[in-house]
C-alpha positions in Angstrom: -5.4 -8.7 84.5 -3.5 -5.9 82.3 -0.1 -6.9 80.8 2.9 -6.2 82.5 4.7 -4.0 80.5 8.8 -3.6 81.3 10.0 -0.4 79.9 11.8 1.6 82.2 14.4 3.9 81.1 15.0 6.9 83.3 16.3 9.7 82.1 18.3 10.7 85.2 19.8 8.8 88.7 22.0 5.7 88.5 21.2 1.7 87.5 22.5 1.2 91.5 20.3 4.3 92.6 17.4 2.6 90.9 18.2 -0.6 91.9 17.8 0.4 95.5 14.5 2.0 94.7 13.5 -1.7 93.6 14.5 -3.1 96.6 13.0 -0.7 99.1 9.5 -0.6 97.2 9.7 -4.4 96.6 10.0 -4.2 101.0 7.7 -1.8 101.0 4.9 -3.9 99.2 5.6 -6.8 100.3 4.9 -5.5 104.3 1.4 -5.2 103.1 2.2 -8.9 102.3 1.5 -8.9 98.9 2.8 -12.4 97.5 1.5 -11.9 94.2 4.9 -11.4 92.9 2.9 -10.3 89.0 1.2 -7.4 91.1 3.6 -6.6 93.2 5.8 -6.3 90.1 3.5 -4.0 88.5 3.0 -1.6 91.7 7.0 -1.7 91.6 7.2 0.0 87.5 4.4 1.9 87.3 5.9 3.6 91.0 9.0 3.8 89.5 7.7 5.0 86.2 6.1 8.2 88.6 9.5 8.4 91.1 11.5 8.6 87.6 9.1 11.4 86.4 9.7 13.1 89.7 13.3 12.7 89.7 13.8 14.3 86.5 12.0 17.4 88.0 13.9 17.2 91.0 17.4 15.2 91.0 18.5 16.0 94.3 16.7 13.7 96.2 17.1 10.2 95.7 15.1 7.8 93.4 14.6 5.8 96.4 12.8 9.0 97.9 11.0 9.3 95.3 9.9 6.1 94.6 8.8 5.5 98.6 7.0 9.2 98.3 4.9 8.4 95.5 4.2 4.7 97.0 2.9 6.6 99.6 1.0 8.8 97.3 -0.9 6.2 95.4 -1.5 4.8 98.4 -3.0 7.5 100.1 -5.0 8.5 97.0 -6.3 4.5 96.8 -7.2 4.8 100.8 -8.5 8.3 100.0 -11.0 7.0 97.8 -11.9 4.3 99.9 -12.3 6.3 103.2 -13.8 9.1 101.5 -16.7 9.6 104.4 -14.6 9.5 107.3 -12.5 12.7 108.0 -8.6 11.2 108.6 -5.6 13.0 108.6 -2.8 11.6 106.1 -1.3 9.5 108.8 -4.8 7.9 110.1 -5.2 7.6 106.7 -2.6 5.3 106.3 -2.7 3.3 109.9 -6.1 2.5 109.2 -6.1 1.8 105.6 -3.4 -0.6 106.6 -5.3 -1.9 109.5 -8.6 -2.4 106.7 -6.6 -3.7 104.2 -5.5 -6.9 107.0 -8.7 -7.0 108.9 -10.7 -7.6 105.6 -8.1 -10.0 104.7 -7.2 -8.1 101.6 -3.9 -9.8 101.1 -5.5 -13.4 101.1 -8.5 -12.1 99.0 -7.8 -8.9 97.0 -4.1 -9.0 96.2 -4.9 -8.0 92.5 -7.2 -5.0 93.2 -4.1 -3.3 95.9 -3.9 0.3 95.0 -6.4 -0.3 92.0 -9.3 2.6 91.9 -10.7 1.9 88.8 -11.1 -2.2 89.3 -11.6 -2.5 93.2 -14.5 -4.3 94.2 -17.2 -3.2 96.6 -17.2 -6.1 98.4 -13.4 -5.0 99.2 -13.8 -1.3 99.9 -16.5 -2.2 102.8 -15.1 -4.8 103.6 -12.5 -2.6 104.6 -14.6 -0.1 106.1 -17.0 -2.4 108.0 -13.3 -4.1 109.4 -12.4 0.0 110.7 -16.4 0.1 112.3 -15.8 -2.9 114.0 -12.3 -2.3 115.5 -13.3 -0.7 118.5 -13.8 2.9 119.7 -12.1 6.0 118.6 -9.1 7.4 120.5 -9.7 9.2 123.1 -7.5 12.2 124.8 -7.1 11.6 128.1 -5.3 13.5 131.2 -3.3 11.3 134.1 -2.7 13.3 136.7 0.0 12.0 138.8 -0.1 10.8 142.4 2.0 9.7 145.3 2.2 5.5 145.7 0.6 4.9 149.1 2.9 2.1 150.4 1.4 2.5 153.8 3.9 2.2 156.8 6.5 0.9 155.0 8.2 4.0 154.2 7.2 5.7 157.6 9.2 2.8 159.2 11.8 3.2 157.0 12.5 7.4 157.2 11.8 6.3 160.9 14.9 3.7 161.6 17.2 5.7 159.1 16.5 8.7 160.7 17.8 7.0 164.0 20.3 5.1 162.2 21.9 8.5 161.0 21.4 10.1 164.3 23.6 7.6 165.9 26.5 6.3 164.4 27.3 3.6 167.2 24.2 2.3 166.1 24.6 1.8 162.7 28.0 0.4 162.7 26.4 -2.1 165.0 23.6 -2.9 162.6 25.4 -3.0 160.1 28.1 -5.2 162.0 25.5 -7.5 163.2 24.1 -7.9 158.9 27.8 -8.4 156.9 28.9 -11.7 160.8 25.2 -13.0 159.9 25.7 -13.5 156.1 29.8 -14.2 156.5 28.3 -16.9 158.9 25.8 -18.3 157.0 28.3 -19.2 154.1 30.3 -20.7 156.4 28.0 -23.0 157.4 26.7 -23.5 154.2 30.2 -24.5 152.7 31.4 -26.0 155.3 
């Protein structure tokens, strides 16, 4: 394991500003449940280092936007190298180097060799792979067409007595006369 080395100085953007960036990519690693707090530690300065390098080129944006972008970055490069024979866009990328990473049980087993291109093991990088094959099938495109619900007679009975309901107002007032004396009745007798 290389030293952890603790010089971080940048040249532009706030201690609070950078701060924040600590705390969101501290989050950020740790959702790929990386408990090795010395390797999470390192991810966290040497993204920094890169988000303060970015910054300096381009100090409108946040350092917390910078520092999740190049998280990203490495990350998709580390996937990248990983996934290399399989065609994925940057977002499949991600889902299923995510997906790998738990499914080989990378957190438990390779915590130390997370975003690490020159060190990773094989084992670990089909270990990953094998855990994608295994998965299930691709997705799929599909078209659903939508249909009416059959419900049978029901709703021919229904159109059927409101139609005559409507039709004859004597009727429904009757109905509907007969419904609100049955329920008034029935909590009378029930409280009573």
């Amino acid at each position: 394991m290389e030293a952890v080395n603790i010089q971080f100085a940048p040249a532009t953007g706030t201690e609070e500003a950078w701060n924040e960036a600590y705390a969101r990519l501290a989050d950020y690693f740790r959702s790929y449940q990386l408990h090795n707090r010395i390797r999470r530690t390192q991810l966290i300065l040497e993204t920094l280092r890169k988000a303060a390098e970015a910054h300096a080129k381009d100090p409108t944006r946040t350092p917390t936007a910078h520092a999740i972008e190049q998280a990203r970055l490495m990350l998709r490069e580390w996937l990248g190298a990983i996934y290399s024979d399989l065609n994925l866009s940057e977002a499949q990328l991600e889902a299923t180097g995510r997906l790998g990473f738990h499914l080989a049980g990378g957190p438990a087993r390779w915590p130390q060799f997370f975003l690490d291109e020159k060190n990773m093991p094989n084992d670990m990088a089909e270990a990953m792979r094998s855990a994608l094959r295994t998965s299930g099938p691709g997705m799929q495109v599909s078209k659903m067409t939508p249909r009416d619900i059959d419900l049978g007679l029901i709703p021919d009975v229904a159109e059927d007595t409101f139609d005559r309901l409507g039709r004859h107002p004597i009727l429904r007032y009757s109905v509907l006369f007969v419904i609100v004396f049955s329920v008034l009745g029935y909590l009378y007798s029930l409280f009573a």
